[in-house]
Structure formats: structure tokens, C-alpha cells
C-alpha positions as CSV (number, residue, x, y, z in Angstrom):
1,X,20.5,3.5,4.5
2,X,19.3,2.0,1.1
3,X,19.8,-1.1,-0.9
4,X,21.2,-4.2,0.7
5,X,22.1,-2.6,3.7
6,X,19.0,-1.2,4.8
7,X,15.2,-1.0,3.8
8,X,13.2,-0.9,0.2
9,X,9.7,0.4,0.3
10,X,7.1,-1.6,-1.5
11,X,3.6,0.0,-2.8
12,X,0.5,-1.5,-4.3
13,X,-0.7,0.7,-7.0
14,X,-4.6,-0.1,-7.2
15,X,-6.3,1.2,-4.2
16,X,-3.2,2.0,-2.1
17,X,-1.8,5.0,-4.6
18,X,-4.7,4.8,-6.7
19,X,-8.2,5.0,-6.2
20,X,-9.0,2.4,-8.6
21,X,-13.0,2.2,-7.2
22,X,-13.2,5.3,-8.6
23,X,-11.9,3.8,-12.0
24,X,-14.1,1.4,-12.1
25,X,-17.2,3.9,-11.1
26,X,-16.4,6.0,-14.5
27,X,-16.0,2.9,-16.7
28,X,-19.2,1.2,-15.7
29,X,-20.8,5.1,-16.1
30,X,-18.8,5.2,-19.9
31,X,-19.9,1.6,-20.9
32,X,-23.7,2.4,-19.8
33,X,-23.8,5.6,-21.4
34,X,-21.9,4.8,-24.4
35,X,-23.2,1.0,-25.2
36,X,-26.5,0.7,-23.1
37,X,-27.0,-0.9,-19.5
38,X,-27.1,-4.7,-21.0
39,X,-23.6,-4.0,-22.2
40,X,-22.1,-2.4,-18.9
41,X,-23.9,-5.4,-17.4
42,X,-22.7,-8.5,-19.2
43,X,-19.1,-7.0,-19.4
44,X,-18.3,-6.9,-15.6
45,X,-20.0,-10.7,-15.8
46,X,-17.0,-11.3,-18.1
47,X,-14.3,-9.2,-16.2
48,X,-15.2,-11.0,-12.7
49,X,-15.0,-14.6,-14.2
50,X,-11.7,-13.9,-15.8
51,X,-10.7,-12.3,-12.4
52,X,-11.6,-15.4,-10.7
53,X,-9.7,-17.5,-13.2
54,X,-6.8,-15.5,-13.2
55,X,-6.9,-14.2,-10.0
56,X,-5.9,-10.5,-11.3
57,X,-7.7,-7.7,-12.7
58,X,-7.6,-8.1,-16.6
59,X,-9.7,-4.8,-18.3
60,X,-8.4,-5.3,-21.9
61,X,-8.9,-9.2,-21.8
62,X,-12.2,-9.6,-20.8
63,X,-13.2,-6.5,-23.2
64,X,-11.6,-9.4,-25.8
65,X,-14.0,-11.5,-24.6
66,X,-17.3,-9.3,-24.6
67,X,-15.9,-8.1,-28.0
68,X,-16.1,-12.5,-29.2
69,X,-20.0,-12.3,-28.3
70,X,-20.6,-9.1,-30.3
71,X,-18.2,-9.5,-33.4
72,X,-20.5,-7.2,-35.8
73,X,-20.5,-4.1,-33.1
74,X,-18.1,-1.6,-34.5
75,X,-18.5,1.1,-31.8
76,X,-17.0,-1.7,-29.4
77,X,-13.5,-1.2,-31.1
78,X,-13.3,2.8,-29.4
79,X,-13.7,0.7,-25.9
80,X,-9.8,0.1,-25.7
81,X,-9.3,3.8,-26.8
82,X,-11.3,5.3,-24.0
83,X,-10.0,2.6,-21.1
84,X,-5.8,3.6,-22.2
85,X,-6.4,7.3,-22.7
86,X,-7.9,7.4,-19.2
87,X,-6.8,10.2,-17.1
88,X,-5.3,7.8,-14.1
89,X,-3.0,10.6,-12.4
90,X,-6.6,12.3,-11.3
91,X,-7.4,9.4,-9.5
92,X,-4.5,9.3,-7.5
93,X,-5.4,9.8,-3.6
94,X,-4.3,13.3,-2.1
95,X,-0.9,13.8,-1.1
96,X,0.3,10.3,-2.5
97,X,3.1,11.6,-4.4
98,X,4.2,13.5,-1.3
99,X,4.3,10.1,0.8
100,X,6.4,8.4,-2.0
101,X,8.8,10.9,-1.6
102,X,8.7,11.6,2.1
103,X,9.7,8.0,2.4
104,X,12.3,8.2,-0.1
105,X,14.8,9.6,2.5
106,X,14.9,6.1,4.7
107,X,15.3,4.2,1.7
108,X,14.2,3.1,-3.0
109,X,11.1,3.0,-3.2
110,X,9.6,0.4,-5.7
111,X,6.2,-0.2,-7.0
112,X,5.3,-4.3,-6.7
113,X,1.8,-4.6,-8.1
114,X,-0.3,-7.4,-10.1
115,X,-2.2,-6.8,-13.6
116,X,-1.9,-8.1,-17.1
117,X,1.3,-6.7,-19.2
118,X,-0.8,-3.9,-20.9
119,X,-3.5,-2.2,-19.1
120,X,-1.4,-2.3,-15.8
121,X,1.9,-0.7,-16.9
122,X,0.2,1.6,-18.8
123,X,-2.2,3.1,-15.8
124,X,1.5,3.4,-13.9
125,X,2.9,5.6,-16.5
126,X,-0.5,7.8,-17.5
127,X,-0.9,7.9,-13.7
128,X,2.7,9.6,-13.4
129,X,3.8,7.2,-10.7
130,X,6.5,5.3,-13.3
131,X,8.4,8.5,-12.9
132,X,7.8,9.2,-9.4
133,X,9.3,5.8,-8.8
134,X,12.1,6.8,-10.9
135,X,11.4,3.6,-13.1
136,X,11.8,1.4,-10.3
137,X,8.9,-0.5,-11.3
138,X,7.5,-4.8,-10.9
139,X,4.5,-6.0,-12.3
140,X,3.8,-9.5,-12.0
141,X,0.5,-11.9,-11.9
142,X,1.1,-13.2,-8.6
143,X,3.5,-10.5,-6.9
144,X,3.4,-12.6,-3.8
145,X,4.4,-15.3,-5.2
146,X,7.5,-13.5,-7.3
147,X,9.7,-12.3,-3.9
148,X,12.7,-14.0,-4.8
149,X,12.7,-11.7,-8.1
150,X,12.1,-8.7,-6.2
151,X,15.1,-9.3,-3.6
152,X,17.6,-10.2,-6.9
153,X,16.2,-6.8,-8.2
154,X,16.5,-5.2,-4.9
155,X,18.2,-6.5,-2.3
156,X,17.9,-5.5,1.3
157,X,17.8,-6.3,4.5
158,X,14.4,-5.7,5.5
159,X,11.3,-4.6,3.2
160,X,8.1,-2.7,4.1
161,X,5.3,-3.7,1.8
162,X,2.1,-1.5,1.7
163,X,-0.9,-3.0,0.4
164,X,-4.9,-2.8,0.6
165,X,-4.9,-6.4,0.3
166,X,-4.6,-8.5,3.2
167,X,-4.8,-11.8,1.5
168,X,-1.2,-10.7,-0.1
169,X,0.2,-9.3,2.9
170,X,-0.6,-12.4,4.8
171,X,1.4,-14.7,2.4
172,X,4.6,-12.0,2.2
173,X,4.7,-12.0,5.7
174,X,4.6,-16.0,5.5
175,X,7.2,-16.2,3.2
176,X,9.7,-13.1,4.5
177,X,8.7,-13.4,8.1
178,X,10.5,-11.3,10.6
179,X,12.3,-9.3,7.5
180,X,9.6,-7.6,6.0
181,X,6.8,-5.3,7.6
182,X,3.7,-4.8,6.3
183,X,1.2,-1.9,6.1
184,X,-2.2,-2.4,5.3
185,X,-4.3,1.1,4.2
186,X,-8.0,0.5,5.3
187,X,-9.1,2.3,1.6
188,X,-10.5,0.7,-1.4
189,X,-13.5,-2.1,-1.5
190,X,-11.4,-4.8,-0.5
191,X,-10.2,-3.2,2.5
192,X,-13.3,-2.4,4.2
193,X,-15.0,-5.9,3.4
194,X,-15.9,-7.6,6.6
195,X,-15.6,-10.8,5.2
196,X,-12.4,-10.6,3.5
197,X,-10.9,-8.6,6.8
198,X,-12.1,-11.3,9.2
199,X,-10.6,-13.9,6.4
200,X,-7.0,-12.7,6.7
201,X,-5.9,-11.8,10.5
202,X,-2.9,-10.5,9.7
203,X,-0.1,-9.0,12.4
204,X,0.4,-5.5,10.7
205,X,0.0,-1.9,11.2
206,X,-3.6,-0.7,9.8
207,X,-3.5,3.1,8.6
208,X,-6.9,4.7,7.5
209,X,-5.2,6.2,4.4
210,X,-1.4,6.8,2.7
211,X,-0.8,10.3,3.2
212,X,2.2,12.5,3.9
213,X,3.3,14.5,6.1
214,X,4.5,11.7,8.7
215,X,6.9,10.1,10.6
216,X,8.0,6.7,9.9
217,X,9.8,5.0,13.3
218,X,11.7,2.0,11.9
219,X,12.6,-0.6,14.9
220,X,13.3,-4.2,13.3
221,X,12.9,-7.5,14.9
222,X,16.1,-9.5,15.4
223,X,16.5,-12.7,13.6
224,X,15.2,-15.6,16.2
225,X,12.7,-13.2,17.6
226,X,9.1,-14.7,17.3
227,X,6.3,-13.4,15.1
228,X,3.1,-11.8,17.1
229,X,0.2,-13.2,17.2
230,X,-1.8,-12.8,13.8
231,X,-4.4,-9.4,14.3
232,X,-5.2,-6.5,13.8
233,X,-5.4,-3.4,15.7
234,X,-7.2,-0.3,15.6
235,X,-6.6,3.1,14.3
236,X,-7.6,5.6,16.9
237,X,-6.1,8.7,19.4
238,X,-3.4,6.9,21.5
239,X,-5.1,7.2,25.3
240,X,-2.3,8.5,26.9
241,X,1.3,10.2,26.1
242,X,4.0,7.8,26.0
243,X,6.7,8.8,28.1
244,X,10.3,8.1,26.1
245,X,12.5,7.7,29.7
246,X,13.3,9.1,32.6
247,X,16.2,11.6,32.1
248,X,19.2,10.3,33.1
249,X,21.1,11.0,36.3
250,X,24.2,13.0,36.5
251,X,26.4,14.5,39.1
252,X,25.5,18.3,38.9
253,X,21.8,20.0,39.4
254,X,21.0,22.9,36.8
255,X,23.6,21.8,34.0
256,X,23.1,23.4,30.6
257,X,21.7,19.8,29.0
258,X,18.8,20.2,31.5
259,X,19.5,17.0,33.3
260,X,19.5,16.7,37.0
261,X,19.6,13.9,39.2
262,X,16.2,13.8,40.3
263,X,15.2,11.4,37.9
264,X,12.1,13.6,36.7
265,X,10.8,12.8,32.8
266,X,11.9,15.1,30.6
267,X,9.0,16.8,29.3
268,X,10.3,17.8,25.6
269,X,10.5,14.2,25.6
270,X,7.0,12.9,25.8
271,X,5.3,11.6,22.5
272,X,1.8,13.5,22.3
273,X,-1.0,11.9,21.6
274,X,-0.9,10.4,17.4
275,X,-3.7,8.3,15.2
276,X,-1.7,5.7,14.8
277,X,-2.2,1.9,14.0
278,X,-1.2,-0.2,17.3
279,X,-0.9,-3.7,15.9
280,X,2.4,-3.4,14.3
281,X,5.3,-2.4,16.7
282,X,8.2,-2.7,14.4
283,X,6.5,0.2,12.3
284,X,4.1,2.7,12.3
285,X,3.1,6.3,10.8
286,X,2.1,9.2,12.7
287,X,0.5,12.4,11.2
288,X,2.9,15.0,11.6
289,X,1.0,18.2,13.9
């Protein structure tokens, strides 16, 4: 099932593969300890108004910037060096590879992520995840914005889009509606901000992390069904085992399949108790026991 007949799996890079907090921890530590606390200081001034103004993430352009106010500072020109030559593939969360490729078997796999057209692609390849996604790899400046690029690049009939970012899974799911399903890891800054959460009510499956082993249970809406109701549900021990069916009847007691007309549940068909995000129906992941 892949391609235009089935499902493509979206990731987020910062935050969602990548702990990109962490990043930004050591760079604030390098610029302090390398250029002083006043020049740590008034660069992240600079990087969050060109955030703003963009609305992406742009390292290299806003060290540009700092770089205009302090022309005659020659250790600033070894500030690009350090930031490209970082070693991104030990920030990437445990056993992320492992979910790309658990995944993999369902359908591509395809980074979609935002960022200039330097810094960004360059963290993808140094982090090793442009060859874990086998070069299938979109970077754009407003990724949301860009879906009818990624469906001529690849097409299918329904997409799953994970992203730490509710603000962008709220506007895919606007635009793709019932054909794309949206996972939102609860890791990274942005994630765990009240504010932003309580912003964004979104109508997808919450997950505390991307990890691998799981179990991915792909049941898709039809076509004229309505969207839920906006939310978001909690992550937490499912209260009770779900019961798949009752065991259908049949004409004989004690056949070899271990159906009997009694209608009793079959008991090696009871889903135990899973973490699991609730909101989200049409998909979920389970840690595998």
C-alpha cells in the first residue's frame, strides 16, 4: 500500500525527530562562552524578530544581522563554522530512526519541514535523516501552505502528518480535511505551552513522544463523513480492555477454530490495556509489550 493508492507519512524535523531545544541550549552555551553574555543576548533578540517576521526559524540570517552591528569583530566569522559543523544526528530523540522505519512498511515516508534553504537542509543531512528518508525530502517556508506541491510530489490517497506544532496541524487538517490525519507529539517547547495548546484545539491523536516499537491501526474516514469536534484528548492507561467481538456462531461445539455457538468473547481477542492518545479514532500508536 504506497503512493497514490494508499498512505505517505509526513514528519516535522525540529522537535518531532529532533530535539532542536537541545540545539538551541548548546548554541546559546557556545555564543556565551565563546563571545560573552551581551552577545548570546542581543543575538536571540535578533533571531526572534526575524522569526516573527518570517515566521520560520532562520539561524544563519539573523547571525547576518548581529554580524551588520559588529562589522570589525573577526571572531564572529567562526559563528557559521560552529552552527554547520554541529553534530545534529546526537540530538536526535531515541529510537527515532527505528519509528521511520517501522512505519515504512504501511507506506514512503517523507520529511515536510519549514527553515531557510541553508541551515535547514543541512541539519537534515548532518542529522542522517536525508538518508533515512531515502532523499525523500520538502523544505519549504510555509509547509502548510505548500500541500498541493507535496501531493504532485506524492500522491496518495490519504496522508498522516506528524508535527509538534499544532498551529500547522490545525491548518492541514483545514485544508486536506477527512484525507489527512494528524499526530501531534507533546515534546519540544511549543508543545507543552499552555497558551499556544489552548490556542489551537485541534481534533488529533496526542502521543507523549515518537518512538518505535508500535502499532499503527489505520481506519480512514469515508468521503462525506463529518469532521469531529476540534480537541484534544489525553494520553493515559486505557481503563478497561476493549473487547474486539463476540466470536461468531457456528453449527458445531469444540471445532478446531475454537468457535462455538455460545457466543462467549474470544479471549485471544481482547486488546490489553495501551497508552494511547484517545482523540483521534482514525489513528493511533500503541507501545508494543
Amino acid at each position: 500500500m504506497t503512493g497514490a493508492d494508499g498512505v505517505v507519512f509526513l514528519f516535522d524535523v525540529d522537535n518531532t525527530l529532533l530535539d532542536n531545544d537541545r540545539v538551541r541550549v548548546d548554541l546559546s552555551e557556545h555564543l556565551e562562552s565563546s563571545y560573552g553574555a551581551a552577545a548570546r543576548d542581543r543575538y536571540w533578540i535578533i533571531f526572534e524578530t526575524l522569526n516573527r517576521k518570517l515566521g520560520y526559524s532562520d539561524y544563519l540570517g539573523a547571525l547576518e544581522l548581529y554580524r551588520l552591528e559588529d562589522l570589525h569583530s573577526p571572531a564572529l566569522l567562526r559563528m557559521a563554522n560552529w552552527m554547520v559543523d554541529y553534530p545534529f544526528a546526537d540530538r536526535l530523540y531515541p529510537r527515532a530512526l527505528d519509528a521511520i522505519e517501522h512505519v515504512r512498511r504501511w507506506g514512503p515516508t517523507v520529511i515536510l519541514s519549514d527553515g531557510d534553504a541553508v541551515f535547514q537542509p543541512r541539519k537534515v543531512e548532518r542529522s542522517g535523516l536525508w538518508r533515512a528518508f531515502e532523499n525523500r525530502v520538502l523544505i519549504y517556508i510555509h509547509k502548510e501552505e505548500e500541500l498541493d506541491d507535496v501531493e504532485r510530489f506524492y500522491p496518495a490517497r490519504h496522508y498522516i502528518m506528524i508535527d509538534d506544532k499544532l498551529r500547522i496541524l490545525t491548518r492541514m487538517k483545514e485544508i486536506w480535511g477527512t484525507r489527512v490525519t494528524t499526530i501531534f507529539p507533546k515534546q519540544g517547547h511549543y508543545a507543552n505551552d499552555p497558551k499556544i495548546v489552548a490556542s489551537y484545539p485541534h481534533s488529533c491523536s496526542l502521543e507523549p513522544r515518537v518512538q518505535a516499537p508500535c502499532r499503527v491501526h489505520i481506519d480512514r474516514d469515508g468521503p462525506d463523513d463529518q469532521l469531529k469536534t476540534p480537541r484534544i484528548g489525553p494520553v493515559g492507561p486505557v481503563k478497561c480492555p476493549a473487547v474486539r467481538g463476540a466470536i461468531p456462531p457456528c453449527h458445531e461445539k469444540g471445532r478446531s477454530d475454537g468457535r462455538n455457538d455460545d457466543r462467549q468473547h474470544d479471549l485471544e481477542r481482547i486488546d490489553h490495556d495501551q497508552a494511547v492518545g484517545r482523540a483521534d479514532r482514525a489513528f493511533r500508536i500503541e507501545n508494543a509489550s
